[in-house]
Chimera marker file (.cmm) of the C-alpha trace (Angstrom):
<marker_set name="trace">
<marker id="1" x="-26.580" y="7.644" z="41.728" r="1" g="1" b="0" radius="0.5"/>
<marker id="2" x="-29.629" y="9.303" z="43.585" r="1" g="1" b="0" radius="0.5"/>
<marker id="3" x="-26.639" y="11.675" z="45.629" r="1" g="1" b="0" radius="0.5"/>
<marker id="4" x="-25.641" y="12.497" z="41.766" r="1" g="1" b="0" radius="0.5"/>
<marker id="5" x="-29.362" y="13.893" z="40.667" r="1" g="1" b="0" radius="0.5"/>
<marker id="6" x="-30.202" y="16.067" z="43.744" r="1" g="1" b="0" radius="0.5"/>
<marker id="7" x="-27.040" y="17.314" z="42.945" r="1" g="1" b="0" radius="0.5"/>
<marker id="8" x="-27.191" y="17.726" z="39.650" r="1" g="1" b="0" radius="0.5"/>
<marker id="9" x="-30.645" y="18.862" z="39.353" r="1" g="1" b="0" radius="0.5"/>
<marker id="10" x="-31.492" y="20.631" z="42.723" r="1" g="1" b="0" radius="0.5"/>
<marker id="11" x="-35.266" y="21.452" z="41.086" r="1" g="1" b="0" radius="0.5"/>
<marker id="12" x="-35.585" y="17.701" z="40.518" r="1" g="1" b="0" radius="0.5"/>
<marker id="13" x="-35.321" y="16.806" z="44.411" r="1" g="1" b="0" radius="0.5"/>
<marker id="14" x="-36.169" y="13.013" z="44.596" r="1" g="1" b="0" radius="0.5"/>
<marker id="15" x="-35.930" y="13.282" z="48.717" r="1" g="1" b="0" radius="0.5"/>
<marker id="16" x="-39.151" y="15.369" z="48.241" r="1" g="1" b="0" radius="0.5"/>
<marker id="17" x="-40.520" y="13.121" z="46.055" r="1" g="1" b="0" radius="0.5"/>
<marker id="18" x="-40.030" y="9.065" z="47.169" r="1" g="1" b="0" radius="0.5"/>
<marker id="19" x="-42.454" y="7.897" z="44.509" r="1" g="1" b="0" radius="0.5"/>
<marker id="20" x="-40.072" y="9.573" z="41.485" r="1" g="1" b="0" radius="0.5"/>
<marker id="21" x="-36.864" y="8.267" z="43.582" r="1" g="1" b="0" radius="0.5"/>
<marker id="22" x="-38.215" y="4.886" z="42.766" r="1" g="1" b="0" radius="0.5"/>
<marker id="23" x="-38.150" y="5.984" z="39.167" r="1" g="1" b="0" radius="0.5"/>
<marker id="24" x="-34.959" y="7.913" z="39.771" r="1" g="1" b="0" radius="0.5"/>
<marker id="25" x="-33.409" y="4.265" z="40.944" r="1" g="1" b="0" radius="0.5"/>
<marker id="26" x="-34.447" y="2.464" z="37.618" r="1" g="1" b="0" radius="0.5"/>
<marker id="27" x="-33.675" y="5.461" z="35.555" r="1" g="1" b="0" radius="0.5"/>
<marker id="28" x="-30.615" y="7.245" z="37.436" r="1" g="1" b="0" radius="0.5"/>
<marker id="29" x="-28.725" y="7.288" z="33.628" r="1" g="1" b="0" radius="0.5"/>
<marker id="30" x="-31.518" y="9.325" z="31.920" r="1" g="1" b="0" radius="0.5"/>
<marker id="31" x="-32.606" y="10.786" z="34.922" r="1" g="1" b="0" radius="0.5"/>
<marker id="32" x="-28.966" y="12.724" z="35.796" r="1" g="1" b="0" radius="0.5"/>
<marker id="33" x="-28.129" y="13.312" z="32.404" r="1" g="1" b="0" radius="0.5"/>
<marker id="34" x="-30.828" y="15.655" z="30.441" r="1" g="1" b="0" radius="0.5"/>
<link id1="1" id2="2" r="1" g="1" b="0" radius="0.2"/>
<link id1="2" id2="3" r="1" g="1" b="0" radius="0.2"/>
<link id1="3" id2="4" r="1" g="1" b="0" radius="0.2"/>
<link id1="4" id2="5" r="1" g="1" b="0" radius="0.2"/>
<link id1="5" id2="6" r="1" g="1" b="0" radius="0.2"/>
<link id1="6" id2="7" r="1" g="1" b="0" radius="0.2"/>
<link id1="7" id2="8" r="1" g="1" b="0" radius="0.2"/>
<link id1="8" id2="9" r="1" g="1" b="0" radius="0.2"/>
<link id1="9" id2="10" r="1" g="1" b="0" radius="0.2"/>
<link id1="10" id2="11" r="1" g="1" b="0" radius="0.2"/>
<link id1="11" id2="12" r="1" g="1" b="0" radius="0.2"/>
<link id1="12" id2="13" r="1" g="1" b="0" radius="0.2"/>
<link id1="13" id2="14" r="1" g="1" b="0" radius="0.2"/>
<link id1="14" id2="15" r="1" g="1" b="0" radius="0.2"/>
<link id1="15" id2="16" r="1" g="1" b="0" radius="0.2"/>
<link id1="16" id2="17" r="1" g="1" b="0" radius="0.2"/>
<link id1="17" id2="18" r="1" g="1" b="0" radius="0.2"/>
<link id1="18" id2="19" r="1" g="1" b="0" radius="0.2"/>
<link id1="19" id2="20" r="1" g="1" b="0" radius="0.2"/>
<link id1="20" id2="21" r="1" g="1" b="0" radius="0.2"/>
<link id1="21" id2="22" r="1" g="1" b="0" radius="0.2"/>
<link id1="22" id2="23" r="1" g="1" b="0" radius="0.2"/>
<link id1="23" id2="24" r="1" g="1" b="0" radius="0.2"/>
<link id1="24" id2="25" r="1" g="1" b="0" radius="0.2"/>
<link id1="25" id2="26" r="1" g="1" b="0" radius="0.2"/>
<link id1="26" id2="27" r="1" g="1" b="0" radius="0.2"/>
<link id1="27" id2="28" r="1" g="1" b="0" radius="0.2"/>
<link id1="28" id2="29" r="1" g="1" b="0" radius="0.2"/>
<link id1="29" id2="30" r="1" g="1" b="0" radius="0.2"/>
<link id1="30" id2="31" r="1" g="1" b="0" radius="0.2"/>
<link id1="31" id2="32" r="1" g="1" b="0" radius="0.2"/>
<link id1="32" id2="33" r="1" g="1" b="0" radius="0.2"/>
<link id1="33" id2="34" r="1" g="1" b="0" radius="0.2"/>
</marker_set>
C-alpha cells in the first residue's frame, strides 16, 4: 500500500517523510484515495 501512494501521489512522497509513512501505514485507504 505505501508503493501505491508514492505512486499515486508523487507530491505526497512518504520516503521523504518517515513520520507521515507511519500515518500513511494506518491510513493507506484514505491516504491513496483523495
Amino acid at each position: 500500500m505505501l508503493k501505491s501512494a508514492p505512486v499515486g501521489k508523487p507530491n505526497a512522497a512518504p520516503a521523504h517523510k518517515p513520520k507521515a509513512s507511519s500515518k500513511v501505514t494506518t491510513k493507506c485507504a484514505p491516504v491513496a484515495v483523495p
